[in-house]
BASEGU-538296 format. One record per residue (C-alpha): residue number from 1; residue in one letter; chain; x, y, z. Coordinates in nm, 4 decimals. Each point is the difference from the previous one (the first is absolute). Example, Ala and Ser with C-alpha at 12.3 -4.5 7.8 and 13.67 -1.06 7.14 Angstrom:
<site pos="1" code="a" unit="A" px="1.2300" py="-0.4500" pz="0.7800"/>
<site pos="2" code="s" unit="A" px="0.1370" py="0.3440" pz="-0.0660"/>
% end
This chain:
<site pos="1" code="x" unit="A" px="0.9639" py="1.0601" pz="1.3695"/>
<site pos="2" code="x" unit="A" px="0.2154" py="0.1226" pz="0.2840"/>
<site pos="3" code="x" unit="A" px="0.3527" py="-0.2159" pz="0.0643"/>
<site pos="4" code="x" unit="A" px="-0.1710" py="-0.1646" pz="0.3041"/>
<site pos="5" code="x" unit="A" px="-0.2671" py="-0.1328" pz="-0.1770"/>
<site pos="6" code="x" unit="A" px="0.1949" py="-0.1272" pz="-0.2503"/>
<site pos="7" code="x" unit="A" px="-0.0494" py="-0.3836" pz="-0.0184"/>
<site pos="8" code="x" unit="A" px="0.2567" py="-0.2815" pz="0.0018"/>
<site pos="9" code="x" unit="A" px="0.1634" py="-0.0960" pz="-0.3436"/>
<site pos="10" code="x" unit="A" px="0.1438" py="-0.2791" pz="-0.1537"/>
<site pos="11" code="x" unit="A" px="0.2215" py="0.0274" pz="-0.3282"/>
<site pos="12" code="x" unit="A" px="-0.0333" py="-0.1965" pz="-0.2616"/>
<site pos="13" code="x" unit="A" px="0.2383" py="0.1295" pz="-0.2746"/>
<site pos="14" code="x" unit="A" px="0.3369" py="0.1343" pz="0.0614"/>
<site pos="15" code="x" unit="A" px="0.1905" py="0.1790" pz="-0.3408"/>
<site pos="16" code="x" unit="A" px="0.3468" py="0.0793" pz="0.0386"/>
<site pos="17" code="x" unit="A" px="0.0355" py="-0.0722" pz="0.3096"/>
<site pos="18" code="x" unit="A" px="-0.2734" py="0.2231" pz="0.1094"/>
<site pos="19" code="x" unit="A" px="-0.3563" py="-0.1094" pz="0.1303"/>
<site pos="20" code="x" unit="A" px="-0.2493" py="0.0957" pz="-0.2750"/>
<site pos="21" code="x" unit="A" px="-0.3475" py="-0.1323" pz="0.0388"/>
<site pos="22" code="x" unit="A" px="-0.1869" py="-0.1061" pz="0.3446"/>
<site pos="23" code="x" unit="A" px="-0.3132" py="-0.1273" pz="0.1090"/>
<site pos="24" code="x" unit="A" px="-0.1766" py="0.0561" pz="0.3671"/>
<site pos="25" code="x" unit="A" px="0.0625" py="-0.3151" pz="0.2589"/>
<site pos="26" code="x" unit="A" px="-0.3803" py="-0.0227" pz="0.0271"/>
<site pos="27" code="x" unit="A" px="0.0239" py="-0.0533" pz="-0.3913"/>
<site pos="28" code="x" unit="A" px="0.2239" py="-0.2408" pz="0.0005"/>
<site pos="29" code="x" unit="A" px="-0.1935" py="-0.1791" pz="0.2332"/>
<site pos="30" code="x" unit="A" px="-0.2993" py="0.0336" pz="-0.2196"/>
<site pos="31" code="x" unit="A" px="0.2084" py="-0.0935" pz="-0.3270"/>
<site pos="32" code="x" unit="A" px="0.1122" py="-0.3310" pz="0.1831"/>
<site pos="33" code="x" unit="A" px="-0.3505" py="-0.0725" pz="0.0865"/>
<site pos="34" code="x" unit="A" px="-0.1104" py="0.0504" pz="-0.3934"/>
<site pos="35" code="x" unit="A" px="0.2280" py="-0.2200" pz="-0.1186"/>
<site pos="36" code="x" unit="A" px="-0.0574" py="-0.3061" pz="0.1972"/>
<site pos="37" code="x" unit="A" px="-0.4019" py="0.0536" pz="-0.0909"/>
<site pos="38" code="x" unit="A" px="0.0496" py="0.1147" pz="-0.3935"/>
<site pos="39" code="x" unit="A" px="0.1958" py="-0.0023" pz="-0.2734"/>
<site pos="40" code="x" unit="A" px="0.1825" py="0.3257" pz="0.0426"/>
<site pos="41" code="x" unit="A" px="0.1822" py="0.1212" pz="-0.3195"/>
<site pos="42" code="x" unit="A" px="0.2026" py="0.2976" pz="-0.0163"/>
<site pos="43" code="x" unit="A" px="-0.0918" py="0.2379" pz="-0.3379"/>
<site pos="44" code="x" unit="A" px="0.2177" py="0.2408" pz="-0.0698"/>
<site pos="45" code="x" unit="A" px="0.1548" py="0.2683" pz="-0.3354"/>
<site pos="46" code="x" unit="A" px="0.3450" py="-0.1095" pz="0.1407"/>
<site pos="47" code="x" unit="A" px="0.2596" py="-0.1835" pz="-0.1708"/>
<site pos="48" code="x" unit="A" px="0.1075" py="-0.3328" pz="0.1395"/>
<site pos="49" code="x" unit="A" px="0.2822" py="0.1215" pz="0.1410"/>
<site pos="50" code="x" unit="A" px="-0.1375" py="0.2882" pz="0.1502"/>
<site pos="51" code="x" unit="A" px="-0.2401" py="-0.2677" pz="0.1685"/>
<site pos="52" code="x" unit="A" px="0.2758" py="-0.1887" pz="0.1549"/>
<site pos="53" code="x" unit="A" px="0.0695" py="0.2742" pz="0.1876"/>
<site pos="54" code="x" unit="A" px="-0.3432" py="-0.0450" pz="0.2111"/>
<site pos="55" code="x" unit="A" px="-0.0041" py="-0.2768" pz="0.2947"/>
<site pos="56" code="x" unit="A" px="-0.3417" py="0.0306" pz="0.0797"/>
<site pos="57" code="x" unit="A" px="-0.1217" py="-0.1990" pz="0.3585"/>
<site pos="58" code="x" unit="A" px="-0.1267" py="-0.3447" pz="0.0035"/>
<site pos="59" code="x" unit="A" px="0.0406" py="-0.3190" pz="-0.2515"/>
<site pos="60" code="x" unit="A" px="0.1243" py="0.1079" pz="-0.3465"/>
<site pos="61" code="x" unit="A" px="-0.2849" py="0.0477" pz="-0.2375"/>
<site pos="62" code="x" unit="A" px="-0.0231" py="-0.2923" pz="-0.2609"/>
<site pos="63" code="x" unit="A" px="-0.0862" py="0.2675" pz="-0.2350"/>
<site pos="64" code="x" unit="A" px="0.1205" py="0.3344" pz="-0.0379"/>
<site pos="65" code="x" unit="A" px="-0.1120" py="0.2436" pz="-0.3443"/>
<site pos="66" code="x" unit="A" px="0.3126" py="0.2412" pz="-0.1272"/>
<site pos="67" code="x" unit="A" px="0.0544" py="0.2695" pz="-0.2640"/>
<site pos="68" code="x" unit="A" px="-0.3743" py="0.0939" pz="-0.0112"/>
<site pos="69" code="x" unit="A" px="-0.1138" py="-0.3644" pz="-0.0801"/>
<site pos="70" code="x" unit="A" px="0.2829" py="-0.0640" pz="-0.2651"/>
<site pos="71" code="x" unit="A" px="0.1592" py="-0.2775" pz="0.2424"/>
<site pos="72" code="x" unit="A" px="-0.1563" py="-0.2606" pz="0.1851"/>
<site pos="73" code="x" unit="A" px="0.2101" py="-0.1491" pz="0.2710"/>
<site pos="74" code="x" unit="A" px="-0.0798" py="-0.3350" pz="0.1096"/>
<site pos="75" code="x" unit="A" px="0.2366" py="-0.1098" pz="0.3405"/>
<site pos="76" code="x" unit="A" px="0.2166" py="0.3024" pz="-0.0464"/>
<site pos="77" code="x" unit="A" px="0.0277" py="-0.0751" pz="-0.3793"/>
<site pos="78" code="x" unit="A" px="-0.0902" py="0.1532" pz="-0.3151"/>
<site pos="79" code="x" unit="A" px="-0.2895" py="-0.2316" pz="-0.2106"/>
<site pos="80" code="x" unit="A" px="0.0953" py="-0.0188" pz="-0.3679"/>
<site pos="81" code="x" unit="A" px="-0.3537" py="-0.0982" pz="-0.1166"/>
<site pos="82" code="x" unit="A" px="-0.1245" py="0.3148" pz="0.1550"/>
<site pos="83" code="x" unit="A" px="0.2756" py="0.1893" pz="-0.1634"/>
<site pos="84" code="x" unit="A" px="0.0016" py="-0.1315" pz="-0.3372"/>
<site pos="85" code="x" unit="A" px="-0.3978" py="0.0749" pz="-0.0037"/>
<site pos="86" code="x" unit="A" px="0.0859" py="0.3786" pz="0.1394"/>
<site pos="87" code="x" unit="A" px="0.2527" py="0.0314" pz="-0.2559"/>
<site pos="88" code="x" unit="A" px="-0.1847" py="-0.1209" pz="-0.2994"/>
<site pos="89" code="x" unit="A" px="-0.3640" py="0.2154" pz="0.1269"/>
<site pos="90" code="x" unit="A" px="0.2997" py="0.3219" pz="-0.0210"/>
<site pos="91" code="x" unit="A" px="0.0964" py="-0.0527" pz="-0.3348"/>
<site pos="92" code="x" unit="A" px="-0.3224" py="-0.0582" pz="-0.1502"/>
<site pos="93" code="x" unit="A" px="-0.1948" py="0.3192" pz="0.1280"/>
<site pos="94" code="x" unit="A" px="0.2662" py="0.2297" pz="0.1109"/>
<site pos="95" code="x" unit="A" px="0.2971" py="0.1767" pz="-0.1519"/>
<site pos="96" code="x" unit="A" px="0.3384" py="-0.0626" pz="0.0753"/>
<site pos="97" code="x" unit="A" px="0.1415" py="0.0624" pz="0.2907"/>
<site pos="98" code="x" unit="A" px="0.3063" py="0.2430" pz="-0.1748"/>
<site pos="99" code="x" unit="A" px="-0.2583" py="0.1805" pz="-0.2012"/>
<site pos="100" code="x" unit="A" px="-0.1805" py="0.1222" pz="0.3522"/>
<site pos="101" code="x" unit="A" px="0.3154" py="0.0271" pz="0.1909"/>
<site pos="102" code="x" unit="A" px="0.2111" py="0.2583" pz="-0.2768"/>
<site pos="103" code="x" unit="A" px="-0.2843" py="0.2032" pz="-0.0452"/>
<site pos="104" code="x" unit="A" px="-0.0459" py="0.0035" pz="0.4205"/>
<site pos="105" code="x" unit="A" px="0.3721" py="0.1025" pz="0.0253"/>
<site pos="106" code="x" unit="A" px="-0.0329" py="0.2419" pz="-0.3165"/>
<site pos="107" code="x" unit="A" px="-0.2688" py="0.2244" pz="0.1014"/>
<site pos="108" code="x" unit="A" px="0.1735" py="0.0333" pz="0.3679"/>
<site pos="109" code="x" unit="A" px="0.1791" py="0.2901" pz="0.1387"/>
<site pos="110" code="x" unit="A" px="0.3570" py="-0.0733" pz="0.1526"/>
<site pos="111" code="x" unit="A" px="-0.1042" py="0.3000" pz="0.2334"/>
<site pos="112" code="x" unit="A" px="-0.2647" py="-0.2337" pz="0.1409"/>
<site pos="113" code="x" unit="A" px="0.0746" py="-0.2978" pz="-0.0905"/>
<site pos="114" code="x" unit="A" px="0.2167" py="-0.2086" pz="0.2468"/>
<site pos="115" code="x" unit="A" px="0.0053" py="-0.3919" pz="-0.0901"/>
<site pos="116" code="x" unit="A" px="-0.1452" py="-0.1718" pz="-0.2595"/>
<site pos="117" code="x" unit="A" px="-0.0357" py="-0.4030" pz="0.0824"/>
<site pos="118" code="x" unit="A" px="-0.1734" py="-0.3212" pz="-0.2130"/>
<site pos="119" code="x" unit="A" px="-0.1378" py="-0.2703" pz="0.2601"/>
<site pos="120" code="x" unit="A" px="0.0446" py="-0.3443" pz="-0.0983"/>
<site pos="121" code="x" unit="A" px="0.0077" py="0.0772" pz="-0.3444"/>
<site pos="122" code="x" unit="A" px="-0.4042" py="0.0917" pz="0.0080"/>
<site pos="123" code="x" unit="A" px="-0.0486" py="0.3488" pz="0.0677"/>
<site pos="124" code="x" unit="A" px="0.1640" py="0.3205" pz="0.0150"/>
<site pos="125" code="x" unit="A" px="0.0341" py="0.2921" pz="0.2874"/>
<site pos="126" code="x" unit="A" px="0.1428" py="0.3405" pz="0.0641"/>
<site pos="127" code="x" unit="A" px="0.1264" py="0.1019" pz="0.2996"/>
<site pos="128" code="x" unit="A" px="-0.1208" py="0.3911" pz="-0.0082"/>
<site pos="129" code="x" unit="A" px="0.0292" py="0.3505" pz="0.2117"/>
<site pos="130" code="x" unit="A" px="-0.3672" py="0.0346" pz="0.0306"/>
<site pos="131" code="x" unit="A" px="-0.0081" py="0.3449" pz="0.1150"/>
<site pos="132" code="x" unit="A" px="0.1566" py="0.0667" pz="-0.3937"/>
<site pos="133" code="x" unit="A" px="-0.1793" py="-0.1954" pz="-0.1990"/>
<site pos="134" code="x" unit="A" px="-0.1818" py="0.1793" pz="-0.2184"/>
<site pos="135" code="x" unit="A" px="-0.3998" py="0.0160" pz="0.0606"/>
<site pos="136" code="x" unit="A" px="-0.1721" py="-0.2054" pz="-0.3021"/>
<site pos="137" code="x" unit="A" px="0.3761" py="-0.2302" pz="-0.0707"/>
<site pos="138" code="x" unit="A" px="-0.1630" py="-0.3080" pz="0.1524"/>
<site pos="139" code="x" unit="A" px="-0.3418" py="0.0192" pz="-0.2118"/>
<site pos="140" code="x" unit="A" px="0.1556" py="0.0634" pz="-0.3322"/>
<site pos="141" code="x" unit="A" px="0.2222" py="-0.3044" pz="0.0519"/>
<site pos="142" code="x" unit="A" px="-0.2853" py="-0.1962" pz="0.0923"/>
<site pos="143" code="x" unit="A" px="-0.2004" py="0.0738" pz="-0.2767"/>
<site pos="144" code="x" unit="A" px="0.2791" py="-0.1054" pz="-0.2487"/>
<site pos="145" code="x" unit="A" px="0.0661" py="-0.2689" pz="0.1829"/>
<site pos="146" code="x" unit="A" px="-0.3833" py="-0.1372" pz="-0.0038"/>
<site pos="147" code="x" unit="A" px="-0.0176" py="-0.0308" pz="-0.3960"/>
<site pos="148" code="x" unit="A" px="0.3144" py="-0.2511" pz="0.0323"/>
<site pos="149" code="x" unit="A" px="-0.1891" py="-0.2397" pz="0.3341"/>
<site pos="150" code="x" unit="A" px="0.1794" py="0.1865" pz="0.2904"/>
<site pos="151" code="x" unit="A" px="-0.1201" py="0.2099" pz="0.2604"/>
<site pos="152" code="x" unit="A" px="0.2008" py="0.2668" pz="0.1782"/>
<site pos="153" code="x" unit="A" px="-0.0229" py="0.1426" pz="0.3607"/>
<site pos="154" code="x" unit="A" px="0.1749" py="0.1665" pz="0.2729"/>
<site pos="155" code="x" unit="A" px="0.0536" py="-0.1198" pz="0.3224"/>
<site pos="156" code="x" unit="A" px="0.1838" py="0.1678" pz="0.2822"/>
<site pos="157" code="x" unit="A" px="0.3449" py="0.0853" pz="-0.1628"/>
<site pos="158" code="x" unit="A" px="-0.0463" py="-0.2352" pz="-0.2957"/>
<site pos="159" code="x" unit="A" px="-0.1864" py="-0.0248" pz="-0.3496"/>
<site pos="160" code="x" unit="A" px="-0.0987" py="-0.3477" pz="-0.0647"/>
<site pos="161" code="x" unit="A" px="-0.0389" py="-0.1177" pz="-0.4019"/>
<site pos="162" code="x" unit="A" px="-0.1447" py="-0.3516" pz="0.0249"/>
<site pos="163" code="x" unit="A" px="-0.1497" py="-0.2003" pz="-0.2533"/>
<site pos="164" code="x" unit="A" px="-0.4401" py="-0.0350" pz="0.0146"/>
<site pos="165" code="x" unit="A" px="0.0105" py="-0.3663" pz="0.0146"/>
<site pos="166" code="x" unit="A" px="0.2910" py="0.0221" pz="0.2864"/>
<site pos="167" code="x" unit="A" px="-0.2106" py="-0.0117" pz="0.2916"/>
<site pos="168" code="x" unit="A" px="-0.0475" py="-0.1694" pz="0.3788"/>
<site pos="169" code="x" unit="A" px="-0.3231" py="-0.0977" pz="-0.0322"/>
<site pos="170" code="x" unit="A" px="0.0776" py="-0.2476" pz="-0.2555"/>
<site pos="171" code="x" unit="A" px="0.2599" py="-0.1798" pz="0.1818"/>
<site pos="172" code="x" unit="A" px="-0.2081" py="0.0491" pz="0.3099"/>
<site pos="173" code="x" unit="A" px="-0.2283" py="-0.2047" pz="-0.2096"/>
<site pos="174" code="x" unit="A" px="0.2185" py="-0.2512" pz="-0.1205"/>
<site pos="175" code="x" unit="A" px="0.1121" py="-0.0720" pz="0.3931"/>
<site pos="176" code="x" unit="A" px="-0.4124" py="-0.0097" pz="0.1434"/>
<site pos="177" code="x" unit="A" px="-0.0043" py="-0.3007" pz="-0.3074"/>
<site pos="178" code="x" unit="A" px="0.2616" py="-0.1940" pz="0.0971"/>
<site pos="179" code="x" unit="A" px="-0.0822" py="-0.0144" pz="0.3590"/>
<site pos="180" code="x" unit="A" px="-0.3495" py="-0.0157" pz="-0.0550"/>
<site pos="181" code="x" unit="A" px="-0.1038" py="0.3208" pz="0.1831"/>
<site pos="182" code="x" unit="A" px="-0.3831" py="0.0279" pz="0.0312"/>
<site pos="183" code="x" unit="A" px="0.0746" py="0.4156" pz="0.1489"/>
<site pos="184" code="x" unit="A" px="0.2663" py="0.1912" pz="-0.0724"/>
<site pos="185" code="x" unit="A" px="0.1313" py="0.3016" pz="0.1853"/>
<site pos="186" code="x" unit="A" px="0.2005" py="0.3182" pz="-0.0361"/>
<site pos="187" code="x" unit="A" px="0.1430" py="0.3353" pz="0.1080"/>
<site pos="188" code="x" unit="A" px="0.1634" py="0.2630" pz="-0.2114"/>
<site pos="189" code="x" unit="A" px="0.0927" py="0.4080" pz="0.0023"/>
<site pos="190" code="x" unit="A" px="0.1401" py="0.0607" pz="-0.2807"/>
<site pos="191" code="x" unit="A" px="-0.1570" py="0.0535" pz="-0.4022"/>
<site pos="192" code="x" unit="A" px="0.1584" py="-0.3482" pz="-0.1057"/>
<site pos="193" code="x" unit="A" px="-0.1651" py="-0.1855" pz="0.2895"/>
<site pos="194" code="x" unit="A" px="-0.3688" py="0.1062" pz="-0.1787"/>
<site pos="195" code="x" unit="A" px="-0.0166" py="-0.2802" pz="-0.2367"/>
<site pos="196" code="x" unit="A" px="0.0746" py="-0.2445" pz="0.3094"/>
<site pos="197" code="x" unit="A" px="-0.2656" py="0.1674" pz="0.2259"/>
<site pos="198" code="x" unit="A" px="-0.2442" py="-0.0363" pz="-0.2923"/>
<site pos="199" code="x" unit="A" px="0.1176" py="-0.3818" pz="-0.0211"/>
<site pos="200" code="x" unit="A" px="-0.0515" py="-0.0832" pz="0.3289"/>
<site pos="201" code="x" unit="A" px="-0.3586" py="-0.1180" pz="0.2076"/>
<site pos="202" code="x" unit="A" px="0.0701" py="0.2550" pz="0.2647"/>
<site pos="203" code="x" unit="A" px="0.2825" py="0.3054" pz="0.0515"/>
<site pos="204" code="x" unit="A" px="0.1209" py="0.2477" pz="0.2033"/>
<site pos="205" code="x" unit="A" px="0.1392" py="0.3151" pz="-0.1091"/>
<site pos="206" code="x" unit="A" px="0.2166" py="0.1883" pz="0.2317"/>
<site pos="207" code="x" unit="A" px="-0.0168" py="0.3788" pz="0.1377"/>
<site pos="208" code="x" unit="A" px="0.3253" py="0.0467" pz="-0.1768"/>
<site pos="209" code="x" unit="A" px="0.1674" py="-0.0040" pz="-0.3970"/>
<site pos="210" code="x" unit="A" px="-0.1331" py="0.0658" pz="-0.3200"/>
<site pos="211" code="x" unit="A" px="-0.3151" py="-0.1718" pz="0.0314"/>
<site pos="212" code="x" unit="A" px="-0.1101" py="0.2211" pz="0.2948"/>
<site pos="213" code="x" unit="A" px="0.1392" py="0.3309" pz="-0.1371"/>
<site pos="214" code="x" unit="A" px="-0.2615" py="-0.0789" pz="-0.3215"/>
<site pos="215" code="x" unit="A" px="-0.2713" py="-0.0724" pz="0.2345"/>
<site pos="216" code="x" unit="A" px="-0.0015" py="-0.3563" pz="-0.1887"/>
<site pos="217" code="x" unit="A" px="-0.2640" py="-0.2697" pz="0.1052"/>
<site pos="218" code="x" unit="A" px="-0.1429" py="-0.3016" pz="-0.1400"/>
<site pos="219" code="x" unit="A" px="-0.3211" py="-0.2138" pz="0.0668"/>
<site pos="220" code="x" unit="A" px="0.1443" py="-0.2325" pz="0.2894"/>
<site pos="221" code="x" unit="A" px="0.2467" py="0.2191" pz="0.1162"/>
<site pos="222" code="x" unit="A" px="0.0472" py="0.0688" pz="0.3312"/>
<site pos="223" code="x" unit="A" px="0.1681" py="0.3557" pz="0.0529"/>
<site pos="224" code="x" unit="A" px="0.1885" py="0.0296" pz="0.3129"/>
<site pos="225" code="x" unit="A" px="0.0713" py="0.3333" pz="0.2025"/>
<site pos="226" code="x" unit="A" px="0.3269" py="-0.1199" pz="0.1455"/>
<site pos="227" code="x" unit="A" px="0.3206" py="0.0704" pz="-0.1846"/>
<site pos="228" code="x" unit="A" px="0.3589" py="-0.1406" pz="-0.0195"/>
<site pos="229" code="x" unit="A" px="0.0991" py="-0.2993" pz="0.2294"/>
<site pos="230" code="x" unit="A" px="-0.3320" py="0.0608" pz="0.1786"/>
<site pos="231" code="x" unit="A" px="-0.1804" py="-0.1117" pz="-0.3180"/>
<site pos="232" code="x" unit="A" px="0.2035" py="-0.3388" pz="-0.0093"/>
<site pos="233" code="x" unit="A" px="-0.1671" py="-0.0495" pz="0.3153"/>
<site pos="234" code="x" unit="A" px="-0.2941" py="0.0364" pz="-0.1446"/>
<site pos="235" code="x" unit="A" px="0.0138" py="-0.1115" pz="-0.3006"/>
<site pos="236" code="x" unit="A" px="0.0774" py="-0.3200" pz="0.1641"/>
<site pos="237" code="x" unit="A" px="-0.2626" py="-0.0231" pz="0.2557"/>
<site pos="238" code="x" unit="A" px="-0.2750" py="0.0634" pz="-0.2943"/>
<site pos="239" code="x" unit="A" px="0.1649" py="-0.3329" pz="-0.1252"/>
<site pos="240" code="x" unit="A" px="-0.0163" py="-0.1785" pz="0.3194"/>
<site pos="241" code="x" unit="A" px="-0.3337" py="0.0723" pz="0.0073"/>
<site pos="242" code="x" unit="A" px="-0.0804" py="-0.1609" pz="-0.3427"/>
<site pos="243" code="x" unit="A" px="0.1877" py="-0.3445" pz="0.0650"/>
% end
């Protein structure tokens, strides 16, 4: 839109020493509103640390799901129950961690390839030149990595290999049962928010991310035109309206 139009921001997450991540004033507004009529939980692929980063407007959430469901946080801390059971569903149906991550790192291309990272000690990621990764690289990783219980995608500048049973939706789940939710909610853009937007009772895709590019929809859905910080906005008046 032009500069003039432009509306008001508020950051939320500064990173060495520079602001990062923002939200519009009218969404903070909104977001305030949410949380003193719902149980508001952040759900998120970052690592817990990467999380701390974000000061998000209103009451801290009781709940807050990290590292694509693999952490729970209950009052700003980790919940070893939920942990232990994450761990324990990984080693049963998926292969190791190392096995996934050497072959990841193996088949890459130093000329592409420019950080390699494991979160939390759950999943693994690449840090990629897109415009030189080769056409195809992605699939035929993912299609090794399905025999062994991972799946494999690419999302912006990173490829994502993340264990099947590693997922939001479950520990969106386990949250709606210990508060006793009756609805749950939920808004996602990106290919590892699908499982969550299939968990929820109603969701909101935004005009933005992976989700979008793929045209991806689901029964209860709602797909939004508006894109970037304007889709917080609405995102979180489509929640409003629910509570």
């Amino acid at each position: 839109m032009p500069d003039a139009q432009a509306p008001r921001l508020l950051c939320v997450e500064v990173y060495e020493s520079r602001p990062l991540s923002y939200v519009t004033e009218d969404a903070a507004a909104l977001l305030t509103e949410l949380a003193r009529r719902a149980v508001f939980v952040p759900t998120t692929t970052r690592t817990r640390e990467q999380y701390g980063r974000i000061r998000l407007p209103g009451p801290a959430p009781r709940y807050a799901i990290c590292a694509n469901g693999g952490h729970l946080l209950v009052d700003g801390v980790s919940d070893p129950e939920w942990s232990a059971a994450v761990a324990a569903r990984l080693e049963e149906k998926c292969a190791p961690l190392a096995e996934v991550r050497e072959r990841m790192v193996a088949a890459a291309d130093p000329a592409w390839l420019l950080k390699e990272r494991v979160a939390e000690d759950l999943f693994a990621y690449l840090v990629v030149d897109r415009a030189l990764l080769p056409p195809g690289w992605v699939k035929e990783l993912g299609e090794w990595a399905d025999g062994l219980g991972w799946s494999v995608s690419l999302q912006g500048r990173k490829v994502y290999a993340v264990p099947k049973p590693l997922t939001k939706g479950a520990a969106v789940e386990e949250v709606a049962r210990r508060t006793g939710a009756a609805r749950t909610l939920g808004a996602g853009d990106s290919l590892l928010d699908a499982d969550l937007l299939h968990v929820v009772d109603r969701g909101w895709r935004p005009g933005h991310g992976e989700l979008a590019d793929a045209g991806w929809t689901a029964p209860g859905v709602t797909v939004l035109a508006e894109r970037g910080v304007l889709a917080g906005e609405a995102v979180l008046r489509g929640f409003l309206s629910e509570v």
